[in-house]
C-alpha positions as a printed NumPy array, in Angstrom:
array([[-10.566,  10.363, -12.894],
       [-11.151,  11.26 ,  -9.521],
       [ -8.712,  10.962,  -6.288],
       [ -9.812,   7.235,  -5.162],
       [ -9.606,   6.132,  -8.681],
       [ -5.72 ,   7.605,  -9.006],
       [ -4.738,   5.864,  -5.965],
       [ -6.56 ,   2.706,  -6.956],
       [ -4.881,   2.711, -10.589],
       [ -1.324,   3.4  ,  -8.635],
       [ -2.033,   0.01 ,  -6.368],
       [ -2.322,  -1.855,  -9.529],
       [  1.396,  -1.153, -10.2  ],
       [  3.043,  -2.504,  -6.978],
       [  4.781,  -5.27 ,  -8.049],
       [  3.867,  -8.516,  -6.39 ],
       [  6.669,  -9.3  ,  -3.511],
       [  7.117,  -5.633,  -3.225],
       [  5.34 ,  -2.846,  -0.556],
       [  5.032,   0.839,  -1.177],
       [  3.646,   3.287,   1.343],
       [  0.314,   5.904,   1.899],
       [  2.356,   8.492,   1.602],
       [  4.973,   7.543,  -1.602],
       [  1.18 ,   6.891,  -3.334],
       [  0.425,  10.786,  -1.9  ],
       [  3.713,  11.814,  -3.036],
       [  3.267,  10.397,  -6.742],
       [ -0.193,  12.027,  -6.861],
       [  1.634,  15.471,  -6.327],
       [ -0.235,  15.64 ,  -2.747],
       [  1.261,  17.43 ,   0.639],
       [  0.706,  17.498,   4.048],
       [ -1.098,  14.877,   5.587],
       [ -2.675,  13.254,   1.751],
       [ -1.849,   9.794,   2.945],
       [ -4.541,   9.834,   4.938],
       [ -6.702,  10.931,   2.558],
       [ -4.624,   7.719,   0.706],
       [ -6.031,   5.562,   3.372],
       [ -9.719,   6.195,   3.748],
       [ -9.278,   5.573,  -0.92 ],
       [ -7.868,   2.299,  -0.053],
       [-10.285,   1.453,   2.83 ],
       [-13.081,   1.808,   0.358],
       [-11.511,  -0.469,  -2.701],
       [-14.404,  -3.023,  -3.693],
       [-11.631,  -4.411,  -5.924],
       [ -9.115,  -6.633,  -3.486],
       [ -8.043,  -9.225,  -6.031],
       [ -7.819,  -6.576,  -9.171],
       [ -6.188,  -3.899,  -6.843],
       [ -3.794,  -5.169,  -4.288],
       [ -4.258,  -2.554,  -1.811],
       [ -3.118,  -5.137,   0.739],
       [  1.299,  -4.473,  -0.834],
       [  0.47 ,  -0.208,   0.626],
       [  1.57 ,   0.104,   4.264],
       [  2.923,   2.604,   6.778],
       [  6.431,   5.015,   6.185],
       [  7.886,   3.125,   9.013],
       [  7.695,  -0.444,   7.49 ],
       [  4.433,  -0.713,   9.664],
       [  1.846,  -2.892,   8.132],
       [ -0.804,  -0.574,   8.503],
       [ -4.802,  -1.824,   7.814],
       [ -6.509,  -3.493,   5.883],
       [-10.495,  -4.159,   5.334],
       [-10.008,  -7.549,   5.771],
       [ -8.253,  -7.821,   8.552],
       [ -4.246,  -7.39 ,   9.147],
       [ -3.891, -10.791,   9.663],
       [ -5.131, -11.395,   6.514],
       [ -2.579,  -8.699,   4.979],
       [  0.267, -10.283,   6.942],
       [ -1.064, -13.997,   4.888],
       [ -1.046, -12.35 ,   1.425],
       [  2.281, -10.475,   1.99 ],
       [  3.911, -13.408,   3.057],
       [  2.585, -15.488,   0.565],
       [  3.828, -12.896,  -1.917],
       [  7.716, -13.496,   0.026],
       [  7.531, -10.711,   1.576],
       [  9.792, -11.196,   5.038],
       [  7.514,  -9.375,   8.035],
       [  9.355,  -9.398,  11.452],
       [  7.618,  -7.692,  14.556],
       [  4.481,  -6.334,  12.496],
       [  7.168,  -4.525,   9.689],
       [  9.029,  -4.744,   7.063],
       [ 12.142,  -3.626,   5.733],
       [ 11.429,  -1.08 ,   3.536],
       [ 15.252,  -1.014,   2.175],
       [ 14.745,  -4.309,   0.436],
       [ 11.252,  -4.437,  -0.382],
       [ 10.46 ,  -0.58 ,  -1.209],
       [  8.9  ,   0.218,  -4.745],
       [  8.668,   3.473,  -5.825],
       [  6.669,   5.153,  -8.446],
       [  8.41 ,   6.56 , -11.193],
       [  8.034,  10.193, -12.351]])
């Protein structure tokens, strides 16, 4: 399985109503450094929106990050998910997941 795939099958378990970040995706990977951007450009390129919800990864400051289609459209499927964004972020103490090891 290659790198995009890896990140691609991680995406798939982010719960829905939950965020995780580029670089806790990098981290569970086994990556250093700067690997959440290589994180990025993987998502950027997912053909698979519905099947992987690439739109629940965003920034290690509760920063919502990009998306392909559109932020706007990542802020509508977030909230529609319950997930509570104030100023562009959101509080990654309550809605955090984290991949186990």
């Amino acid at each position: 399985m290659n790198f995009q795939e890896r990140v691609l099958e991680l995406c798939k378990k982010i719960p829905c109503g939950r965020v995780t970040t580029y670089k806790e995706i990098g981290k569970a990977l086994g990556g250093k450094g700067q690997v959440y951007r290589a994180v990025g450009r993987a998502l950027h390129d997912n053909k698979l929106l519905v099947v992987v919800p690439c739109h629940r990864v965003v920034a290690s400051d509760g920063g919502l990050g990009g998306y392909s289609k559109g932020v706007d459209k990542k802020i509508k499927l977030l909230k529609k998910e319950g997930v509570i964004i104030k100023n562009n972020k959101i509080n990654l103490k309550k809605y955090l997941f984290r991949f186990k090891k």
